[in-house]
N, C-alpha and C positions, 0 to 999 in steps of 0.2 A: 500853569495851564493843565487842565484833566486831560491825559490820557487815556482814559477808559471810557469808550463808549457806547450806548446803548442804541443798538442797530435800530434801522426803522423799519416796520412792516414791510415793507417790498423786499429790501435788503435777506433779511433773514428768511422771508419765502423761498428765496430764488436758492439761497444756503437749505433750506430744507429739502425744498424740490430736488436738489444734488445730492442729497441722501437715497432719494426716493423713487425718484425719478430719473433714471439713466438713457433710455428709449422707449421708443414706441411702446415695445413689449412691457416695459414697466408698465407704460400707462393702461394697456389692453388686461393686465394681471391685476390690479387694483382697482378697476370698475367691473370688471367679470364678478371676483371674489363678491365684490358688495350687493352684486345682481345676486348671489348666491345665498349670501344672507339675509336676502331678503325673501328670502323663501319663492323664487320662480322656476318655473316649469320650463320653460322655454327661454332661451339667450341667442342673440344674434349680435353676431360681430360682422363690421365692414369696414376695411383698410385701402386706401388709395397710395402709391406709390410709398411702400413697405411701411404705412402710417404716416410719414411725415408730413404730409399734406393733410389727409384726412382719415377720421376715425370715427367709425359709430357703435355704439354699443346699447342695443336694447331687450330692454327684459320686460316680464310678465308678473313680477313681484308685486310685491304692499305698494312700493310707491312711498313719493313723501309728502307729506304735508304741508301745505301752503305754511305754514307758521313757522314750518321748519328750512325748508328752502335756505335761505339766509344763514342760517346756523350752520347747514351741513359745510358750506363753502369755507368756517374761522379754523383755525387751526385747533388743535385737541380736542375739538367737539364731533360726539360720537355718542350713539346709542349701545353700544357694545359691553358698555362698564361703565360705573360711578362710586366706586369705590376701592380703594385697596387689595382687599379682600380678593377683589372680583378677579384681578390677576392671576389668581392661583388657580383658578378655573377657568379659561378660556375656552369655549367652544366654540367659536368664529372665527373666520378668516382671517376676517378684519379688524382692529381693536384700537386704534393708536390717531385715528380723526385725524393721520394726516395727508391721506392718498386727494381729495379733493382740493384740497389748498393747494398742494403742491403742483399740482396737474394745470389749474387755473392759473398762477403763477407764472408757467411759461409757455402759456397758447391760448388760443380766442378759442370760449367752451361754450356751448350751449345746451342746456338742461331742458329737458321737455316732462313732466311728472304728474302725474296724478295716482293720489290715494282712494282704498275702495270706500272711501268716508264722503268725498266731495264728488260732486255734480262734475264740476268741468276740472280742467289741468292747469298748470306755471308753467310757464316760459322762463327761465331765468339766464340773461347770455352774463359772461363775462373776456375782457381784454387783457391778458397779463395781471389778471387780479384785479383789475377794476369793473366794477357794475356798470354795465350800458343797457339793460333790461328787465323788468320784471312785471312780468304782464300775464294774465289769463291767455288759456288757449283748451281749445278742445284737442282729448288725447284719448288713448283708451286708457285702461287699469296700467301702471307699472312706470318704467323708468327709460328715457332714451336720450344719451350724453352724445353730445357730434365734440371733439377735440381737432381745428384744425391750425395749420402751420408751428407746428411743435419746436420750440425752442426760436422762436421768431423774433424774441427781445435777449437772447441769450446766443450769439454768435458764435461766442467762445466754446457753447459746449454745442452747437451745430457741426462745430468742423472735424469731431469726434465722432460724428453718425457713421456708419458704412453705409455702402450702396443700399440701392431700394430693396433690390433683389434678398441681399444678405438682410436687412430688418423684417424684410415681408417672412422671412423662410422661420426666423426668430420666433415671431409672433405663432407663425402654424406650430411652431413645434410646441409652443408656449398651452396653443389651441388644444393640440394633441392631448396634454398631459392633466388639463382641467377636466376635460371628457371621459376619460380616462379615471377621475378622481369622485365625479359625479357622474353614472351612469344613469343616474334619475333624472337626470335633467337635459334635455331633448336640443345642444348646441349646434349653431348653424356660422361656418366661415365663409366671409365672400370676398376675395382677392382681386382686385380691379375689375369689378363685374362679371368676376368667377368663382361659382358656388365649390369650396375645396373637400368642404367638410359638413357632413349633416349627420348628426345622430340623433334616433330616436325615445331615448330617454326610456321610461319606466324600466329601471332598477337592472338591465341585465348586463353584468359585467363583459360577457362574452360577446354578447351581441357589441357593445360600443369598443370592445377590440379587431372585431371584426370588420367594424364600418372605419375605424380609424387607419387598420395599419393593412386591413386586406388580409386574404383566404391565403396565402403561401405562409405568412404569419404564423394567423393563428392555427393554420394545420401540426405545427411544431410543438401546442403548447398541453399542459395535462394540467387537471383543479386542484388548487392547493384547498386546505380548510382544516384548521388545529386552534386549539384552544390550550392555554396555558399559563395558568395562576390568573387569571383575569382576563389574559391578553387572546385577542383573538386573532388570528391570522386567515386570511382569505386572496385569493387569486386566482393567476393564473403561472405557472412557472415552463420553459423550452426543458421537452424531454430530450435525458442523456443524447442521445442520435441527433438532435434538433441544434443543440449546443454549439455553434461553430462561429459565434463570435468572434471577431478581434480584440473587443474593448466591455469595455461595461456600458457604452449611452445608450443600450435597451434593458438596460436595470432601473425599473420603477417602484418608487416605495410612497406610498402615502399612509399617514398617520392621522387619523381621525377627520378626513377627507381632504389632508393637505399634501400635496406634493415635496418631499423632502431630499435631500439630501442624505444619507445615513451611511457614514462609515460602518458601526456594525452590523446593519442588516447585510453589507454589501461582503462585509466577512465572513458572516453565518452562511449566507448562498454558497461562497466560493469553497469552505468547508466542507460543505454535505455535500456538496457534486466530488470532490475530490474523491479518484479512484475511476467516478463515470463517465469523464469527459477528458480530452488530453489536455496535456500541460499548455498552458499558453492561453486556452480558449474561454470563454466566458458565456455562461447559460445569461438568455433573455428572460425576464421576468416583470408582473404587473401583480403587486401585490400591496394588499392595505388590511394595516394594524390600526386597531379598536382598542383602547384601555381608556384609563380614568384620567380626567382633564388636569387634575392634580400631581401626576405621576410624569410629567413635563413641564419642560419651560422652551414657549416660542419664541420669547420676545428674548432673540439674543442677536437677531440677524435684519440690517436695514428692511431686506426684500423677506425675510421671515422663511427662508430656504432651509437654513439649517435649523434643528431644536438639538435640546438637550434633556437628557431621559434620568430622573432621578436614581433609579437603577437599571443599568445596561444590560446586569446578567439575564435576567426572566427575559427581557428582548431577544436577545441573541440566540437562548434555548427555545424561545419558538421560533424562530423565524429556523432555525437550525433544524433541530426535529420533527416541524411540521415539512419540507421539505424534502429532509430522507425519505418519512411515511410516504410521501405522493409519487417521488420518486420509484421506492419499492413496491408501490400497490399499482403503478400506473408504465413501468417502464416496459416493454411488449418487446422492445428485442428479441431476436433470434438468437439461441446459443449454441454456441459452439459445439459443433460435432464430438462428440467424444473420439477419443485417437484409437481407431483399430488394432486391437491386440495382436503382439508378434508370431504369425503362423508356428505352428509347433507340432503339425504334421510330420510324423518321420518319412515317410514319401517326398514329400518337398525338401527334406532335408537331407537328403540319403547323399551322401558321397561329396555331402562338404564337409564332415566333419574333421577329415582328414588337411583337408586345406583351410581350415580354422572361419569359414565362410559364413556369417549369419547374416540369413537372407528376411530380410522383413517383406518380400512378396514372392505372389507365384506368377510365371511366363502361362499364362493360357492363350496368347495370340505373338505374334513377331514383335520384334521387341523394336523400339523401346515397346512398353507398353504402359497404359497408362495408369497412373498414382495416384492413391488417394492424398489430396492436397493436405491436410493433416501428417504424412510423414514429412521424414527431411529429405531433402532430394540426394538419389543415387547418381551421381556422376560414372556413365557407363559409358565404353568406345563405340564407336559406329554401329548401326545396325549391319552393315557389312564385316562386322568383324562375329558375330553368329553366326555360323552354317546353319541353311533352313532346316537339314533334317533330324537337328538336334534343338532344336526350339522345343523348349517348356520341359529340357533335362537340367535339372540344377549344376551337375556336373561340369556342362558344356562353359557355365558364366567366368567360375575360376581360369578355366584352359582357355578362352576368348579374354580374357581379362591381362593374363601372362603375356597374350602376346600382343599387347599393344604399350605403350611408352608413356602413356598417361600416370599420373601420380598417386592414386590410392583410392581407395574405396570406403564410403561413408558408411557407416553400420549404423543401422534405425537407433532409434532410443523409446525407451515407455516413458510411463508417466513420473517415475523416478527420478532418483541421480541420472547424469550421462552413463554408459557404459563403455568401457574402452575395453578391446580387445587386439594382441597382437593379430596380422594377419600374415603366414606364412605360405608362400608359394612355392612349393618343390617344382624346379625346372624339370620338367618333362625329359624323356630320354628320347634323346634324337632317332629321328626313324633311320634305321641303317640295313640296306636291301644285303648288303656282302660284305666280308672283311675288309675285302681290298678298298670298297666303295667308299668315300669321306663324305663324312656328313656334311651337308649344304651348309653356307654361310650364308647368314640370314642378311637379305637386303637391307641399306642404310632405310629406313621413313620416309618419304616426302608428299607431298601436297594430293600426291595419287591415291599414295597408299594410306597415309594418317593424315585427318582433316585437323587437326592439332599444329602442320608444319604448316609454316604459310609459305607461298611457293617463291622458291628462288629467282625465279625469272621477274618477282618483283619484289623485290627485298623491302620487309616495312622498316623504313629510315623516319627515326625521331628525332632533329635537331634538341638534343637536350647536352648534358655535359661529355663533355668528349670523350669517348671509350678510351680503355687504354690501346696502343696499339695490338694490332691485330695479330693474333697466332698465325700460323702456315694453314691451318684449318679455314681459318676466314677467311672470305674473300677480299680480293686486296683493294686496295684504293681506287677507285675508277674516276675522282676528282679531286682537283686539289684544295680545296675546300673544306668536300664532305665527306666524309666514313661512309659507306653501306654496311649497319650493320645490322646481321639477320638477328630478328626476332622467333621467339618460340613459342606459342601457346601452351603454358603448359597446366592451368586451369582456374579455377575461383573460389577462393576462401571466405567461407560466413553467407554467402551471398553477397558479396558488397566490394573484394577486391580483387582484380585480376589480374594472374601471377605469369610471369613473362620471362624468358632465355635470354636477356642481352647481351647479343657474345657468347664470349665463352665461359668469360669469369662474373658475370653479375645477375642477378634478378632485378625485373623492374614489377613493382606495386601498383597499380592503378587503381585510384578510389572511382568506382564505374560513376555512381551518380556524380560528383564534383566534376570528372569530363565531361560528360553527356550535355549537364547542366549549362556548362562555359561553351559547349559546340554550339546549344540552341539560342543562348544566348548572343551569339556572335553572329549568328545564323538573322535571328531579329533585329536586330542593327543592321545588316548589310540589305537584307530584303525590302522592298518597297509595299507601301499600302495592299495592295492588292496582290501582289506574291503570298504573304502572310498571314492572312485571314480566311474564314472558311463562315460561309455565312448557314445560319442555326435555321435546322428545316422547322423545328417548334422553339421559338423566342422562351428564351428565361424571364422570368422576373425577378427582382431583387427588392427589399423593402428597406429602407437606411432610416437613421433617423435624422431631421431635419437640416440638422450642419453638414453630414456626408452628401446628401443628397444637394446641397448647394454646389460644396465641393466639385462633385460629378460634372453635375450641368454647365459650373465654370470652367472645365477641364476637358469638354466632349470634343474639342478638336485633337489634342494631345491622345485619349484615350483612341481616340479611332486611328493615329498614326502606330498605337501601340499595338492595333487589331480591333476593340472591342467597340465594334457600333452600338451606341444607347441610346434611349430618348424618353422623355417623361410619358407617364405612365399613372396618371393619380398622384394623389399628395404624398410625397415620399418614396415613394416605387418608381424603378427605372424598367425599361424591357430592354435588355442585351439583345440584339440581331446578329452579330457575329462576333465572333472571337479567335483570338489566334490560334493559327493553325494545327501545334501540337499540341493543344491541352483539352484534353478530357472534358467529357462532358459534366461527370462528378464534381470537378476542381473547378466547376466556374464560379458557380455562388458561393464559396467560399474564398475564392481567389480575390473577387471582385469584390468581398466586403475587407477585406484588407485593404485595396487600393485605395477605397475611397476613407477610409480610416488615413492613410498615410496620406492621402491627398490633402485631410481638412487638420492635421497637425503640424505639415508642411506647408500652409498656406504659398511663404514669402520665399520657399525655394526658387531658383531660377527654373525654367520650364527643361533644360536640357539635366538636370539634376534628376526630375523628376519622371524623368522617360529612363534613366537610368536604372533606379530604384524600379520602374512598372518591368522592364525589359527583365532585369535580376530576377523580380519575383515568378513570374512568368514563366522563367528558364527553370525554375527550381520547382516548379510545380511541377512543369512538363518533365522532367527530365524521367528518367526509369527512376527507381524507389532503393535505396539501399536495403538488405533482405528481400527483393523482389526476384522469382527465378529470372534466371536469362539464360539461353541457349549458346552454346562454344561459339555456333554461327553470328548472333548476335554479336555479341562480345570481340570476335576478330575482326567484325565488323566497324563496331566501337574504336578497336586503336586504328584502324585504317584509317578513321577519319581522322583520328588525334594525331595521326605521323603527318596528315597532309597541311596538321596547321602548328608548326614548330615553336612559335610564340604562345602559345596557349601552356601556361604552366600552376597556374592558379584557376578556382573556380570566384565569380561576381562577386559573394562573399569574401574573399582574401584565405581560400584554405587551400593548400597543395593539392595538385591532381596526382601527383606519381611521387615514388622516392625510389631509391636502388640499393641493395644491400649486395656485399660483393661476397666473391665466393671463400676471399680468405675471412670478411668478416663471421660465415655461415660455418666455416672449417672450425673457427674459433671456439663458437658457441660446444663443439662438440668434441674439442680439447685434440683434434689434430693438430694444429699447429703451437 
């Protein structure tokens, strides 16, 4: 008995249509294209419950002819090519006669068409591939296919659909990126009897970025336009400053009007921005390469997404070079101040030299006084520790400097190497009125006299590893429990960690951001909705691309537990009304394109996962900046909170907040012991 057999028509339809045919969006991508190729002006799409129900697609094209009709419906029949040859040259969409078969296959299609050659129109319906109609009908010039109950004989691949919601967002995004690809041609979306998307067509790139994705957008973006070996390069690309991406899905590439996929274009971008944008982040871009039909192959990919480029390298050098040049020629940035040269007045200088003292500014008002933000910060004692009527003598800084307990003095730098200099303090000679008289002994420090001690009358206690027992010096036990043991401000390294007395024999470390971050964070957990938010007196907008902005909208209750009220906003744009309470107003749109990025790769996390992750990011946003100044006051402010939450040892991330290095390890280093 044969083995082998030769399927039947319907059979191997329904096997093709599963090549071809995956959703909605498939079917809306494969009649769009053909409206394209048939040279129309104007395209209208309409989807009823995210397509699966209903779909119409009508154009203004040639139309087809009655004789044709019938034909366009058989499988591999196509006006696009008839020989060979013709494959090496593709200039259309479509080529491969089998988007209509397939389509008809598995849903009731109805065809409405007329050419500019005939009087009246066709009617032509079909049922899962079978003919139930072909009749005359009055129509205007062009083409309009209604596709309803998609996959209605095909259950099996039914139960593979996602929600309405999720295929209608598909297809916009699908909408987006055809409009986007043809700016000539004037495309209209209508989403259960709401108009999403209208662009006006005649030829202007910017204009149908503008109507697609909205003004906060395209304010971000600068023209590209480079020519090289043939290849022409034109768009639009996000200046350095605009760049703050999470991902690539606002990287657009079309290749001779086709929407692509391109691992090297996406290389070349990422390339030429290197240096102008931070690590991590990724410029948005809408851009379309022009070469010879010859110098590709489309047909390598069912849905015809991805090509392949006979040579890669001329690709990637322009898409590469043409990018710097726009870059270069377009990036408007503010630059950096140049660093104020180190005074070298000998008047300002007079009577440090003996105390080794290089001062990179001058006192013309009470001190502190203020710095240009280009030096590195002077860590200086109190303004109480200046006599007023010695303000703006250089002299007075050394001998105010001497007598306070703080740790040393940062000495400016140029544009050079670092410079390091010893700094030598000769102890002043005790003021002595008579022989007989003894020189004062200088009072112990406290909370009165040096804002450095934090006051004894509240000991900052940090539940962390247990000191060793306590000297005669330290105060003793007051529970049996816990230690009281005093801390010491004694000040902050790099900008970033603050360096502490514990006891008598150790230093403690504190990385400032990793606490700060784990306070706020802990802080957003215990708070409730309205504790934690702070509602935005001018609303942000955000623009995502299609899947994020699903993401969101499925996620708007969790997000407003997390602080951030949203609500749609046009196709793909959200408007934030409020947000959590300690984060900047800078950090929202950037904040919030991460979330929704993490929202729609995390689909199938649990909902309390995913508050976890929003809460983290959030924390690390808000938290103060590693390198960022902060004031002693801040900063002893910082571990007061950190003593009053003993469990806190780690920052969201899993990095240590604190370490201790002890006095015999620090004696070591310096070969006392």
């Amino acid at each position: 008995m044969a083995s082998i057999n030769v399927l039947s028509k319907q059979v191997s339809e329904l096997i093709a249509a599963g090549e071809v045919i995956e959703r909605p969006a498939s079917v809306i991508k494969e009649l769009v294209e053909n409206s394209i190729d048939a040279h129309a002006t104007a395209v209208t799409v309409e989807i009823k419950n995210g397509g699966i129900t209903f779909m119409r697609v009508t154009d203004n094209g040639t139309g087809i002819e009655r004789d044709d009709v019938k034909n366009a419906f058989l499988r591999h029949a196509t006006s696009k090519i008839a020989v060979q040859d013709d494959l090496d040259s593709i200039a259309t969409l479509g080529f491969r006669g089998e988007a209509l078969a397939s389509v008809c296959a598995v849903s009731r299609l109805e065809l409405i068409t007329k050419s500019i050659k005939e009087q009246t129109g066709t009617r032509y319906a079909l049922e899962g591939g079978v003919e139930t109609e072909f009749s005359e009908a009055g129509c205007p010039q062009g083409t309009t296919i209604i596709v309803r109950d998609l996959f209605y004989n095909v259950p099996a691949r039914m139960k593979f659909l996602k929600k309405d919601v999720a295929e209608a967002n598909t297809v916009s995004m699908l909408m987006d990126r055809i409009a986007l690809s043809h700016p000539e041609i004037s495309f209209t979306f209508i989403r259960d009897g709401r108009q999403l998307l209208k662009t006006q067509g005649g030829g202007d790139l910017a204009t149908a970025i503008y109507q697609v994705f909205g003004k906060q957008f395209y304010d971000t973006l600068i023209p590209v336009s480079y020519t090289y070996q043939g290849i022409r390069l034109s768009g639009y690309i996000s200046s350095p400053s605009g760049a703050n991406r999470a991902s690539r899905s606002m990287q657009l590439f079309f290749v001779n009007g086709r929407y692509v996929r391109t691992k090297t274009g996406m290389a070349a971008i990422e390339q030429a921005y290197k240096g102008s944008i931070m690590v991590g982040k990724f410029p948005a871009c809408v851009l379309s390469l022009e070469l010879d039909c010859s110098e590709l192959d489309v047909n390598v990919h069912p849905a015809k997404l991805e090509i392949r480029f006979t040579n890669e390298k001329p690709i990637y050098d322009c898409v590469y070079y043409g990018i710097k040049t726009a870059v270069s020629e377009f990036d408007t940035r503010k630059q950096q101040p140049e660093r104020p040269a180190v005074p070298t007045d000998p008047k300002l200088l007079a009577g440090t030299a003996d105390r080794g003292v290089q001062l990179g500014f001058s006192y013309s008002k009470p001190v502190p006084a203020a710095k240009s933000p280009a030096e590195p910060e002077i860590f200086m004692p109190a303004p109480a520790a200046y006599p007023e009527d010695r303000v703006g003598d250089p002299s007075s800084v050394a001998e105010a400097y001497y007598s306070t307990r703080t740790g040393g003095i940062s000495v400016p730098r140029g544009d050079g190497e670092p410079r390091a200099r010893l700094i030598d303090f000769p102890a002043p000679a005790p003021a002595v009125t008579s022989a007989a008289e003894e020189p004062p002994v200088p009072e112990e420090p406290s909370a009165d006299t040096d804002p450095t001690v934090l006051p004894t009358d509240e000991p900052a206690v940090i539940e962390l590893p247990k000191a060793p027992e306590p000297q005669p010096a330290v105060p003793v036990i007051t529970d049996a429990d816990k230690r009281e043991v005093p801390l010491r401000y004694v000040g902050e390294a790099f900008s970033t960690y603050i360096i502490l007395e514990y006891g008598q024999d150790r230093l403690m470390f504190i990385d400032k951001h990793a606490a700060h971050e784990r306070l706020i964070y802990e802080r957003l957990k215990r708070q409730n909705r309205e504790q934690s938010t702070q509602l935005l007196l001018e609303p942000v907008t955000v623009t995502l691309d299609k899947a994020d902005f699903l993401s969101v909208m499925e996620n708007k209750e969790a997000l407003l537990d997390a602080g951030f009220e949203v609500e749609e906003f046009g196709s793909g744009t959200v408007l934030i009304r409020s947000v959590p309470l300690m984060l900047e107003r800078l950090e929202i749109t950037e904040e919030f394109l991460e979330i929704a990025k993490y929202l729609t790769k995390h689909k199938k996390l649990l909902l309390t996962e995913k508050m976890e992750w929003i809460y983290a990011n959030t924390a690390c946003r808000a938290a103060v900046k590693a390198g960022n100044h902060s004031t002693p006051e801040e900063l002893i402010s910082l571990v007061r909170e950190l003593e009053s939450s003993p469990e806190v040892k780690y920052c969201p991330h899993g990095r240590p907040i604190y370490f201790f290095m002890t006095k015999n390890e620090l004696e070591k280093s310096f070969s006392r012991t």
